[in-house]
N, C-alpha and C positions, 0 to 999 in steps of 0.2 A: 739637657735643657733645664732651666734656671726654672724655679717655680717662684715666681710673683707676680705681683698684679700693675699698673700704672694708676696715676689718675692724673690727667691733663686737668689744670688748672686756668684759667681767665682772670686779669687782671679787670673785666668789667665784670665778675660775677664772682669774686676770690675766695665765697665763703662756702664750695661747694658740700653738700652734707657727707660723702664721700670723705672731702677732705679732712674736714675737721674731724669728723668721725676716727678718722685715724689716729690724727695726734691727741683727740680726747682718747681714745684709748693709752695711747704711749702714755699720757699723762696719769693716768689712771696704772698702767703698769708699774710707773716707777713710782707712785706714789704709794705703793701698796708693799712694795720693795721694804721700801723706807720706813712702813709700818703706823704713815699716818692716817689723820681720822681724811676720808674721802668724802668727808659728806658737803655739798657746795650747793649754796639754793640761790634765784634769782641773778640779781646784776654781779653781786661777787663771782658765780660761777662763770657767768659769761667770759667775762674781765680776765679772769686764768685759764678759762680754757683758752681765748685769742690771746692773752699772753705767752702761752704755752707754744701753741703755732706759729708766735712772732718769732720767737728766739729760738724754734727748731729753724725756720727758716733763715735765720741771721748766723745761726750754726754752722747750716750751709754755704753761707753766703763767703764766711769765715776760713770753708775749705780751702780758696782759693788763694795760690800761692803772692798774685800780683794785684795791685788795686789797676783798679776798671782803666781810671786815664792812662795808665804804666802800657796798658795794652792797647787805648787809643793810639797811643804815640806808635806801640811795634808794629801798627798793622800800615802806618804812613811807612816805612822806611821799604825803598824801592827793592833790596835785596834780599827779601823776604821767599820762600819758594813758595809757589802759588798754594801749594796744597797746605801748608806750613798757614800762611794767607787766610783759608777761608777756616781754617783749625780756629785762630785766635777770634776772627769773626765773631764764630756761633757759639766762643766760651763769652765775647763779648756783649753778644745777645744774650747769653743764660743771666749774667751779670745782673744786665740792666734790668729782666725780668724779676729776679727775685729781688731786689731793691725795690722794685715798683710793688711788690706785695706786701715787700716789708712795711714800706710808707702806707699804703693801704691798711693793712692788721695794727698800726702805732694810730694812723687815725681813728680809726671807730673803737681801738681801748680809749684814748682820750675821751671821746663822747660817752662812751658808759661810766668811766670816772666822774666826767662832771656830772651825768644826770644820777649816780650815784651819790655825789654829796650835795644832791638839792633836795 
């Protein structure tokens, strides 16, 4: 048995501390890698760390060999095998999910950027 852990995320609640928690770590690992200064205060820090979580998330998103509509269209065609069917489904709901988080983590950087250059 595999040792890890999950963390279900909500596209009404995307910023779980869990969450972030994690890729501020990542971030912080490879940041330290690479030997730079970690030190981040206030609205800049926010900014990279949900920067950071966008494009781990856009990473993923990236894994995927086909774009979303490519798989709308495979799941219409009748000679599909059912199990084959509800396969492309639920990669087609994972899709849709992490685009909606991605648009979610792109929106509130934009609002720290702007109230950061006010």
């Amino acid at each position: 048995m595999k040792n890890f852990s999950e963390e279900c995320v909500s596209t009404k609640d995307p910023f779980s501390r869990r969450f972030i928690f994690f890729y501020y770590i990542s971030m912080l690992d490879e940041i330290e890698l690479e030997k730079e200064d970690i030190k981040r205060f206030d609205l800049e820090g926010d900014r990279i760390v949900l920067e950071y979580t966008k494009n781990a998330l856009q990473s993923l998103l990236d894994l995927y060999p086909t774009k979303l509509e490519n798989d709308m269209e495979r799941i219409k065609k009748a000679n599909i095998e059912p199990d084959r069917k509800v396969a492309i489904a639920y990669l087609i709901e994972q899709k849709k999910y992490l685009i909606k988080l991605i648009e979610i983590y792109e929106n509130e950087i934009s609002k720290l950027v702007k109230e950061d250059t006010l």
